[in-house]
C-alpha positions as CSV (number, residue, x, y, z in Angstrom):
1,X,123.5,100.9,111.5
2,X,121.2,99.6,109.0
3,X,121.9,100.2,105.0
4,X,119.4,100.1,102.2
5,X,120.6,98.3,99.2
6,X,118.7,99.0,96.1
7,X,119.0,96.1,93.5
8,X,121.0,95.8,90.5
9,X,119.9,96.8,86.8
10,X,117.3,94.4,85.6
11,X,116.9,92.2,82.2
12,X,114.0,94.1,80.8
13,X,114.4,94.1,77.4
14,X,110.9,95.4,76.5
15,X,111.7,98.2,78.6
16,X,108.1,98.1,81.0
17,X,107.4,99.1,83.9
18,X,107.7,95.7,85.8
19,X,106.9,96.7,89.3
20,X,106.0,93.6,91.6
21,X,105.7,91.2,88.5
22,X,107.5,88.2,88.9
23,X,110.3,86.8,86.9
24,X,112.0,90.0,86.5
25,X,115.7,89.1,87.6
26,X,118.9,90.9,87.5
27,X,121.0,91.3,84.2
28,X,124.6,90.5,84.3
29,X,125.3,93.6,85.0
30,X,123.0,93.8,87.5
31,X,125.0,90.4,89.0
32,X,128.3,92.4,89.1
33,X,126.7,95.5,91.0
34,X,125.2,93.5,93.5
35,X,128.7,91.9,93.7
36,X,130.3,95.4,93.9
37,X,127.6,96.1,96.9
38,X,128.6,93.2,98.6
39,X,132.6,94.3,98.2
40,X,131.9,97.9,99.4
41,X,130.5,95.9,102.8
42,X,133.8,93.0,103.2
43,X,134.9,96.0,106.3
44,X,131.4,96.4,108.1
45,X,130.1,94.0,110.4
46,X,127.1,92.8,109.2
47,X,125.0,90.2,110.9
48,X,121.4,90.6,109.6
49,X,120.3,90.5,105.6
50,X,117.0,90.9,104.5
51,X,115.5,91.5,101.6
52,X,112.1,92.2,99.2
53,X,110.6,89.1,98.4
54,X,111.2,90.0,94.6
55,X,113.7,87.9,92.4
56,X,116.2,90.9,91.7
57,X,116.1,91.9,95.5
58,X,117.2,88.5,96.4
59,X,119.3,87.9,94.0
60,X,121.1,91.2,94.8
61,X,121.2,90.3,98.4
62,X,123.1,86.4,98.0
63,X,126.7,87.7,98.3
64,X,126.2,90.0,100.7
65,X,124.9,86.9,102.7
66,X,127.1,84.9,100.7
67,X,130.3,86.9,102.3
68,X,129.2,87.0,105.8
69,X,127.9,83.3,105.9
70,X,124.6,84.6,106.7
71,X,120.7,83.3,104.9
72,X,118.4,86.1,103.2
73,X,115.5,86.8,104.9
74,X,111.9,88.3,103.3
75,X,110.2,91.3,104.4
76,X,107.3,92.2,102.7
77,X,107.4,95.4,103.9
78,X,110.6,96.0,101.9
79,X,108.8,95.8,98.2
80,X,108.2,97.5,95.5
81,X,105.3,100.0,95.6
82,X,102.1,99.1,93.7
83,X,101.7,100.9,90.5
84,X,98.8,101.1,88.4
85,X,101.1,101.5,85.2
86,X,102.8,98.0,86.2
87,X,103.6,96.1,83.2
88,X,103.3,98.8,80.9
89,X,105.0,100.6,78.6
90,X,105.6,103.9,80.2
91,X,108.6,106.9,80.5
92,X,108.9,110.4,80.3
93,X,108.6,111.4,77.2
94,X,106.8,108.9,75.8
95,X,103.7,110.3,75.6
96,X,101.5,108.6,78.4
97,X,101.4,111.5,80.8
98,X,100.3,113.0,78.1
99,X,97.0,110.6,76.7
100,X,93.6,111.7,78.1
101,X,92.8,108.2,78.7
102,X,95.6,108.0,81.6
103,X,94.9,111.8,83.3
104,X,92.3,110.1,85.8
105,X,94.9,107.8,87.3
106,X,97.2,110.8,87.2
107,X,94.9,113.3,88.8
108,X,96.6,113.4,92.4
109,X,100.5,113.3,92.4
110,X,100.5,114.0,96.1
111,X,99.0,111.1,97.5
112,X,99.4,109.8,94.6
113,X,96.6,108.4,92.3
114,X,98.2,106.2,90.4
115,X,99.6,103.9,92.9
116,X,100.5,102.6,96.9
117,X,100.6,106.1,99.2
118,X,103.6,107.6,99.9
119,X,102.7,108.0,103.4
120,X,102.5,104.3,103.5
121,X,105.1,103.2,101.8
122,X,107.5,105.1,104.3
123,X,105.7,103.8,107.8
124,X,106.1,100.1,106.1
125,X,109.8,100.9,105.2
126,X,110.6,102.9,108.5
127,X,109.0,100.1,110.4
128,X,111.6,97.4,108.3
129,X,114.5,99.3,109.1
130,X,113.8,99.7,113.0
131,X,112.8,95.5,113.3
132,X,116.6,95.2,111.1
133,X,118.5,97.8,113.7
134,X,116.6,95.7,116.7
135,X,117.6,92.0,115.1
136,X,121.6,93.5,114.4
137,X,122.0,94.3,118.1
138,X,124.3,97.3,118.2
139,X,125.8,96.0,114.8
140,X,124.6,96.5,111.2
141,X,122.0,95.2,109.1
142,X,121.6,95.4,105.1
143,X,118.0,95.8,103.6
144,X,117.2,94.8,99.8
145,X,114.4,97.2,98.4
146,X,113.7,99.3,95.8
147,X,114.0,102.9,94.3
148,X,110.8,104.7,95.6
149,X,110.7,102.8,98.7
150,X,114.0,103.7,99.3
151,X,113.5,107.3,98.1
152,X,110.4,108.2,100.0
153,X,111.7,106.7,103.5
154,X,115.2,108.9,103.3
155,X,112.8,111.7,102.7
156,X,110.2,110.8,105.4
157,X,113.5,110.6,108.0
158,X,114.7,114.0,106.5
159,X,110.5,115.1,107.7
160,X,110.3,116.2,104.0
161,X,107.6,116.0,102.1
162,X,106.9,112.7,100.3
163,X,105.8,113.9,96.9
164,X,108.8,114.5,94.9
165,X,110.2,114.6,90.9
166,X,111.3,111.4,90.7
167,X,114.3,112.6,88.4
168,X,115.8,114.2,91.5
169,X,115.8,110.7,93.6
170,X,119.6,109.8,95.1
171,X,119.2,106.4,94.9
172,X,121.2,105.0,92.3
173,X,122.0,101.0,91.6
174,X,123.0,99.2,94.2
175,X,123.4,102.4,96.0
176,X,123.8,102.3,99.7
177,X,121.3,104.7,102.3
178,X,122.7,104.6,105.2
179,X,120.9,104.9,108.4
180,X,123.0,105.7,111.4
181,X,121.5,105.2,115.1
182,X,122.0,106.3,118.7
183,X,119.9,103.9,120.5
184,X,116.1,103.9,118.5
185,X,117.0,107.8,117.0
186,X,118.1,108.0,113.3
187,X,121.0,109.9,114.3
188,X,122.2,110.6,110.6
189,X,121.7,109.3,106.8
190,X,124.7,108.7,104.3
191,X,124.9,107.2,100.8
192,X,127.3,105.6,99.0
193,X,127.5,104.1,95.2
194,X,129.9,100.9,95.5
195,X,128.4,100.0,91.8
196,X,129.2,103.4,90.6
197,X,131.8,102.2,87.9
198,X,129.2,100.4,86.3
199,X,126.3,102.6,86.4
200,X,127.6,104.0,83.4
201,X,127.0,101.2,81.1
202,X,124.1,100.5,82.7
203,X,120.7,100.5,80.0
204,X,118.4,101.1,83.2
205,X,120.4,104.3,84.5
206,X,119.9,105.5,81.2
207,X,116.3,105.3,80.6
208,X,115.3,105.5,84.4
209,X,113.5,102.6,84.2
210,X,114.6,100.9,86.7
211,X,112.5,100.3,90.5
């Protein structure tokens, strides 16, 4: 089995779009979700962490490691999607979606046009996931990545389509998508919310702001 550990709520007090800029680390909230993440994991037997080669995807994946005795490892493949908005100021509501001077970038949602492809954002994830279930050996694995990434590769297993209202997105703080396998087939997909009890006072949950 391989799980898909999305980060913990971020320090971004001037609420941007941080994307893959560095420096961005986890609040201390976001320290107690990852540490709920790694207490909804003491049963399973993990032998393989891995995660995004950004701070708050690291950060969220030391006690897991921590608990099992095991280092982090870094797969690129397991980052945040490019964005052209990145390190702007941008939400629904807000009015940007809105401003001729953005409708260019926003001209394709399918693809989409303002950032990495959906299509390969899910072949890059997929292709993570299946090098973590081959390094666990018949045991589990936990991957640190983001929402979209996350988001688009449950729906690329599911053979949906890619493009999707990012309102709708299961994929919660330091939520857990689950993939099961029988031999290389996904075999089924479950999620979990160990942080759940503190998704509620979380700022980012609140704004959807978070990545």
């Amino acid at each position: 089995m391989v799980h898909v550990l999305r980060h913990g709520e971020v320090y971004n007090p001037d609420q941007i779009l941080y994307g893959r800029l560095p420096g961005f680390r986890l609040s201390e909230l976001g320290v107690q979700m990852a540490k709920a993440a790694a207490q909804g994991l003491a049963e399973r037997e993990i032998v393989h962490v891995v995660a995004s080669p950004l701070e708050r995807a690291q950060q969220t994946a030391e006690p897991i490691a921590a608990q099992f005795g095991l280092p982090v490892g870094v797969d690129e493949r397991l980052i945040e999607s490019a964005n052209w908005f990145e390190g702007k100021k941008v939400s629904p509501g807000d009015g940007s979606f809105r401003d001729p001077r953005n409708w260019w970038v926003l001209r394709d949602p399918v693809t989409p046009s303002w950032g990495e492809a959906y299509r390969v954002i899910a072949e890059r994830m997929f292709a993570a996931v299946h090098a973590a279930r081959v390094a666990a050996e018949g045991r589990e694995a936990v991957l640190v990545s983001h929402q979209l990434p996350i988001w688009t590769l449950r729906r690329y297993v599911e053979r949906k389509r890619l493009w999707h209202d990012p309102r709708k997105r299961q994929c919660g703080l330091a939520s857990l998508t689950s993939f099961h396998f029988d031999g290389a087939k996904v075999a089924g997909i479950g999620y979990s919310e160990p942080a759940a009890h503190l998704i509620a006072l979380s700022a980012t949950a609140r704004t959807a702001k978070g990545a």
